[in-house]
MILOBA-152693 format. One record per residue: residue in three letters; x, y, z of N, C-alpha, C in turn. Coordinates in steps of 0.001 Angstrom, whole numbers, plus 500000, padded with zeros to 6 digits. Layout:
BEGIN
ALAXYZXYZXYZ...
REM end
This chain:
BEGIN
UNK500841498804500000500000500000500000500879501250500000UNK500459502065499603501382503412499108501136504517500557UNK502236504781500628502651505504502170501984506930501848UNK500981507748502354500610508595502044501017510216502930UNK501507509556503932502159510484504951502933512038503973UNK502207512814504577503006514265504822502653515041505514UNK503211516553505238503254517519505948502005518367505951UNK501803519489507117500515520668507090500701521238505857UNK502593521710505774502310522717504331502254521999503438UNK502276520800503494502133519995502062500859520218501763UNK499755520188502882498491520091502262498120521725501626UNK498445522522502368498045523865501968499087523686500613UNK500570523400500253500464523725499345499889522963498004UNK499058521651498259497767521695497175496294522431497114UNK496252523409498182495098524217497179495511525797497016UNK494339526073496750494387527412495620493485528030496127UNK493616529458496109492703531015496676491448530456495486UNK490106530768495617489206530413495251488495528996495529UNK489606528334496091488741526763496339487764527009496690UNK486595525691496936486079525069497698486814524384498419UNK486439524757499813487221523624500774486137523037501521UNK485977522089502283485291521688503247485627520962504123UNK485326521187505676486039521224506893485270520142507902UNK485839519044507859485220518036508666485130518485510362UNK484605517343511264484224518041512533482465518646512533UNK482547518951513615481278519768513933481208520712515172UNK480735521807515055481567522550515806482446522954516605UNK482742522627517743484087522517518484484151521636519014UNK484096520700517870484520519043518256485626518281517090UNK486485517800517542487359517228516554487589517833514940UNK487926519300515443488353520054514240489685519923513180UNK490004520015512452491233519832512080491984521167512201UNK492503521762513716492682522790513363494076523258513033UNK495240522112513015496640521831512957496875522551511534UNK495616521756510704495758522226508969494936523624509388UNK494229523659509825493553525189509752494548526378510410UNK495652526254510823496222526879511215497254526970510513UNK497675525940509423498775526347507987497923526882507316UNK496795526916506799496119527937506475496233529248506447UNK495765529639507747496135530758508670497234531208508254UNK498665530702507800499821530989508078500117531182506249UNK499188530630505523499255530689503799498642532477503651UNK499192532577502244498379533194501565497198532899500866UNK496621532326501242495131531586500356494174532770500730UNK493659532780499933492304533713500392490966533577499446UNK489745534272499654488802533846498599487587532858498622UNK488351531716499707487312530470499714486385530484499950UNK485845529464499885484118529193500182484280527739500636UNK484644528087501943484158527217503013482462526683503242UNK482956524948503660481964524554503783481904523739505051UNK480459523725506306481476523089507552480478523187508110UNK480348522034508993479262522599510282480309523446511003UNK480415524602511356481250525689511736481169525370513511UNK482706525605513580482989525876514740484012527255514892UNK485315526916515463486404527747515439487172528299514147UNK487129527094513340487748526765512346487634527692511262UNK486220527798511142485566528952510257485411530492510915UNK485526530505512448485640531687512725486986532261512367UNK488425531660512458489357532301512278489829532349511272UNK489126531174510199489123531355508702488396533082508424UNK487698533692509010486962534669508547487280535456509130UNK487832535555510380488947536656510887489890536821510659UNK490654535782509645491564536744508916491398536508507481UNK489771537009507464489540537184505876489857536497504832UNK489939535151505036490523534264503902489098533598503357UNK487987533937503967486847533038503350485435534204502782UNK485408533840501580484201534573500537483094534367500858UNK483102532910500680481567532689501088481678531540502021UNK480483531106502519480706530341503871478991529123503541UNK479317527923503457478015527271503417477909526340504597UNK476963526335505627476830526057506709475556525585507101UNK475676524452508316474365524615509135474388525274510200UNK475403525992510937475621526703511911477109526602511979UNK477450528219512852478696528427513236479100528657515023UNK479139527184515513478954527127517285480205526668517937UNK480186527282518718481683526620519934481227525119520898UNK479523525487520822479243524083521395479480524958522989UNK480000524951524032480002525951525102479159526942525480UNK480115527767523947479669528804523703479229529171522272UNK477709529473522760476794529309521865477119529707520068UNK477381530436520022477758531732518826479222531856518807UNK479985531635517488480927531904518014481321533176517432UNK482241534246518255482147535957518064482900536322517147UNK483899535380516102484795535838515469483641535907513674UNK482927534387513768482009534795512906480953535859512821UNK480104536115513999479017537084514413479724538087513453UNK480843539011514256481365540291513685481586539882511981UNK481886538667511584482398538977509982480779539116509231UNK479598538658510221478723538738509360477927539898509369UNK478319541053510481478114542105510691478647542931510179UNK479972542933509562480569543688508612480393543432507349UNK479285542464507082479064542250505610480043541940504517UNK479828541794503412480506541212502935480995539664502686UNK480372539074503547480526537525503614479136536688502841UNK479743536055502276478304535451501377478130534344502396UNK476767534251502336476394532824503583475225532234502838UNK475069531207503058474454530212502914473751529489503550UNK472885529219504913472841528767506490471649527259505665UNK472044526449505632470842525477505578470951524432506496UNK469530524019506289469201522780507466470382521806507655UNK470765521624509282471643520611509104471615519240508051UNK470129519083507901469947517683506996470118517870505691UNK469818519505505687470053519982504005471388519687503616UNK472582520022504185473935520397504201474416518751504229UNK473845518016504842474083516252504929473893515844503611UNK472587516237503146472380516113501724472757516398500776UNK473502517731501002474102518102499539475505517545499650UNK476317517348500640477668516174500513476953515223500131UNK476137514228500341475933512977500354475697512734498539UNK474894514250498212474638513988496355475847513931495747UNK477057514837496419478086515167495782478925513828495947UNK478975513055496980479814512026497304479047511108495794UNK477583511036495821477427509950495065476957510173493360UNK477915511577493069477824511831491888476559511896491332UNK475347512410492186474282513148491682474118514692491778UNK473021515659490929473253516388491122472344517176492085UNK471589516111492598470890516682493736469965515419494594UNK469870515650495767468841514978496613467438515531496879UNK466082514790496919465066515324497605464969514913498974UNK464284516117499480464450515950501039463156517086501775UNK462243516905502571461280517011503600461772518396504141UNK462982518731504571463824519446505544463869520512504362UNK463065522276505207463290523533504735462581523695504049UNK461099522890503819459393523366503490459164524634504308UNK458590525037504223457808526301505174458430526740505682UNK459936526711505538460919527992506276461189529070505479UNK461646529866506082462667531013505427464038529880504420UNK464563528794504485465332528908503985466051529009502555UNK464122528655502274463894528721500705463822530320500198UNK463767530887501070463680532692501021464913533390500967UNK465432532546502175467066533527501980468075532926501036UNK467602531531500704468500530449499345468085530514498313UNK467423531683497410466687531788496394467136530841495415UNK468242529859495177468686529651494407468085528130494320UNK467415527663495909467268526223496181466093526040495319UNK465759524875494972464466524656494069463537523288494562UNK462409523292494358461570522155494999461214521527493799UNK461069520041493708460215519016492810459439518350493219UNK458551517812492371457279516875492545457966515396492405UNK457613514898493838457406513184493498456765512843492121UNK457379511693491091457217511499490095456083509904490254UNK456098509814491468455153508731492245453753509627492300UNK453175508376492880451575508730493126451150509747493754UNK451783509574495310451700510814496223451842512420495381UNK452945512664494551452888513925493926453585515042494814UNK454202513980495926454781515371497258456228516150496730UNK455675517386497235456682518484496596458074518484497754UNK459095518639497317460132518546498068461078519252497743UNK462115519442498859462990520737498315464405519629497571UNK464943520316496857465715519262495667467522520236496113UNK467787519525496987469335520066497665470621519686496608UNK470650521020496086471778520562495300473034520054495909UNK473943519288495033475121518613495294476432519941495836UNK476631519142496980477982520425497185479167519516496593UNK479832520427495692480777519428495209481996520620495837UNK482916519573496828484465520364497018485480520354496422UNK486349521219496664487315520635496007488641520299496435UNK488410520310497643489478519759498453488719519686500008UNK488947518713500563488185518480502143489468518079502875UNK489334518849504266490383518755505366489510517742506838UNK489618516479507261489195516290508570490594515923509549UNK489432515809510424490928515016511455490253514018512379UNK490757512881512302490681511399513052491346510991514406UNK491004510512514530491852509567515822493201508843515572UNK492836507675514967494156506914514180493921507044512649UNK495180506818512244494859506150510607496657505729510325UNK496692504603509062497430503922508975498135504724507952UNK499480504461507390500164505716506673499498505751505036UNK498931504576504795498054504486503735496471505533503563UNK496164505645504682495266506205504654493737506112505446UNK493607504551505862492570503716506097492598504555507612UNK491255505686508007491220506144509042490058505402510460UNK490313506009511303489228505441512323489341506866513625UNK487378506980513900487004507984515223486779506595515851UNK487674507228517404487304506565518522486250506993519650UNK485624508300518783484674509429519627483614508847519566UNK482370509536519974481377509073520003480417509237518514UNK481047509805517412480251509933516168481729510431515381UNK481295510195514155481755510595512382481914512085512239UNK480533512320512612480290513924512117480415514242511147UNK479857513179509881479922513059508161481427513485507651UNK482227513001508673483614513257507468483467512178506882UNK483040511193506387483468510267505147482187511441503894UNK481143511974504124480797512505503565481702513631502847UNK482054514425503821483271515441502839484549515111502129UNK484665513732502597486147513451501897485402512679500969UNK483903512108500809483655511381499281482965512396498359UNK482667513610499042482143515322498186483568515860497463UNK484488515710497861485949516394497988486705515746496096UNK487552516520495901488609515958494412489622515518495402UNK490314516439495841491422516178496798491280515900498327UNK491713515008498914491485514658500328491862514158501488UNK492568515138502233493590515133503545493381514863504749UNK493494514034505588493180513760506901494717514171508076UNK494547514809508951494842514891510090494818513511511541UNK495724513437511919495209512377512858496525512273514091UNK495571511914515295496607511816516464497709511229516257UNK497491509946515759498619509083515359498650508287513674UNK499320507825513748499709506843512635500283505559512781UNK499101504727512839499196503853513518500010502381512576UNK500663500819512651500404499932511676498814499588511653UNK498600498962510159497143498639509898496628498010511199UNK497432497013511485496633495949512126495816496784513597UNK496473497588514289496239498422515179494911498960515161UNK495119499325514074493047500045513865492006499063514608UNK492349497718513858491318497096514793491276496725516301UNK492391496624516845492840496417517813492044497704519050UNK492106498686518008491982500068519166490399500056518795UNK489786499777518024488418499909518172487698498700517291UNK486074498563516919485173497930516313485324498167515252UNK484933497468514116484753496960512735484299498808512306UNK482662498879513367482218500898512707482867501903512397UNK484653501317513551484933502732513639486081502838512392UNK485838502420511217486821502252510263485805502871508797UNK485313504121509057484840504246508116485375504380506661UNK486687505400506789487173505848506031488414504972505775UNK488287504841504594489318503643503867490156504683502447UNK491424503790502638492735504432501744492445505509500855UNK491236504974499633490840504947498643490069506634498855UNK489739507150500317489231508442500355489908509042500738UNK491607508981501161492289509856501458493239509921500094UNK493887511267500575495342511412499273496584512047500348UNK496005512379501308497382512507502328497029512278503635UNK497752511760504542497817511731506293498748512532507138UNK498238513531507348499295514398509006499538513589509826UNK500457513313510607500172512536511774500588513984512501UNK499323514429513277499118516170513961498867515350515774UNK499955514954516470498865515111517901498737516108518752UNK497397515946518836496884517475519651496565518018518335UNK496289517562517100495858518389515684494521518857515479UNK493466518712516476492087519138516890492062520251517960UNK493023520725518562493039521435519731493168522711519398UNK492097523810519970491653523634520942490362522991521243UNK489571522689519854488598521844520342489003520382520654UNK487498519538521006487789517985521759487891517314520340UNK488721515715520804488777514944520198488640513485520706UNK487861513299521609487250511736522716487830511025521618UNK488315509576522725488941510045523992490159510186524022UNK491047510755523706492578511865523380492285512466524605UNK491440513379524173491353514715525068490350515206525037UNK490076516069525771488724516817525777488974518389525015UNK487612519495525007487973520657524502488674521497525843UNK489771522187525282490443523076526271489321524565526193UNK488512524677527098487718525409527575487820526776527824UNK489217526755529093490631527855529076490521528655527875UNK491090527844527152491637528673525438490628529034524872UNK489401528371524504488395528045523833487937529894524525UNK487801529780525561487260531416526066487770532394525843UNK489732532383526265489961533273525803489748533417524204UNK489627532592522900489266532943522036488382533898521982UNK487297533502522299486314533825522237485996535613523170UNK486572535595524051486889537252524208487492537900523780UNK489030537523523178489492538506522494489641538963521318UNK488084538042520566487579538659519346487142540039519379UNK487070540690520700486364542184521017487253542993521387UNK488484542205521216489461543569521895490935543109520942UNK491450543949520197492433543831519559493794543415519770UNK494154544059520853495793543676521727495180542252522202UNK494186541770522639493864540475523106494038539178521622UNK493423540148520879493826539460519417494756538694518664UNK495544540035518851496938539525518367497772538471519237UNK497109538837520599498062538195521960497388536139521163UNK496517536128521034496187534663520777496629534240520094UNK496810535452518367497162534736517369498554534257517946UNK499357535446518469500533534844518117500971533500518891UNK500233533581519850500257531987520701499950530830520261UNK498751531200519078497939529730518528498000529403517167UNK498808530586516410498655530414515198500188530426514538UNK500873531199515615502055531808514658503340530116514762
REM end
């Protein structure tokens, strides 16, 4: 099997200002923020991030590297809102997108399976068909005749998660309590990088967990970090938990500038 192991800047240096990227995790839970922080440290700018948003996307947008943003929410999980996004969407300029978590499941899941859209129940009678002018509904071609909203395919073009173990080939495994649809973004994705505590031999995967927790196989990755502590400051069960500490001061010194810089240069530089 072909050794897939490299570096953070290896991965940043396969994409490009304008990507699509999309950011496994769910909000400040098992983020990849090791790669989100070579990011941080690139010149990339432009993207259109895609993510159940946590941190990841807040500091993607505090330092202005992301255009548009497609989401089911942007949460610390703690703490409710997180403040680095609030302000970018208050200064306008940020294209957003907010759909139903099931919507956003759906449109990876079309893109993973090379359709160009799913029907789905989720975002009838909301606003989200109001503020997504772009989303469109169809008629069951069955008896019933039920109208449904038709979630287009998010297709990426490069997806970043981060795992527990994975083998230098690629074959990953969560030892947490859920996925959080990263096999969805890395089968939506062209290019596709995983992060992970360790790097383990194959045989180990099974050893450390059940047959479930092996979702992601060789064939959906194209590179492996071995990052530990590459989720932090959010959690990654059972590694570690979220550092709470940090996680706050983030989160305050989005309002005060000298507090700002004081983080970046601690967490990013």
């Amino acid at each position: 099997m072909k050794d897939k192991r490299i570096g953070a800047e290896d991965v940043v240096a396969e994409l490009r200002s304008g990507m699509t990227l999309g950011i496994g995790g769910w909000g400040s839970r098992r983020k990849p923020m090791s790669l989100v922080r070579a990011i941080l440290r690139s010149p990339l700018t432009d993207l259109t991030v895609v993510a159940y948003g946590g941190p990841d996307v807040g500091l993607l947008c505090a330092a202005g590297k992301v255009r548009k943003l497609i989401t089911g929410f942007v949460s610390l999980d703690s703490i409710a809102l997180d403040p680095c996004y609030r302000a970018a969407r208050q200064r306008g300029g940020l294209e957003v997108r907010e759909y139903d978590e099931g919507m956003l499941q759906w449109g990876l899941y079309a893109a993973s399976l090379r359709l160009p859209f799913l029907p789905t129940r989720a975002g009838l009678g909301s606003d989200v068909l109001t503020l997504c002018p772009e989303l469109r509904t169809v008629r069951s071609p069955y008896d019933d005749g039920d109208e449904l909203v038709a979630v287009p395919a998010i297709e990426l073009d490069a997806a970043i998660c981060h795992l527990n173990r994975a083998d230098a080939a690629g074959n990953a495994q969560f030892l947490g309590p859920d996925l959080y649809f990263d096999d969805l973004f890395l089968g939506a994705a062209k290019r596709r990088f995983i992060s992970v505590e360790r790097v383990v031999p194959t045989a180990e995967l099974l050893a450390a967990g059940s047959v479930h927790t092996l979702r992601i196989h060789r064939g959906m990755v194209d590179g492996v970090v071995e990052a530990p502590r590459g989720a932090h400051f959010t959690e990654c069960p059972p590694d570690y938990g979220r550092d709470e500490e940090l996680q706050a001061r983030y989160a305050a010194a989005a309002a005060d500038p000298a507090a700002w810089n004081a983080f970046l240069q601690e967490y990013v530089a």
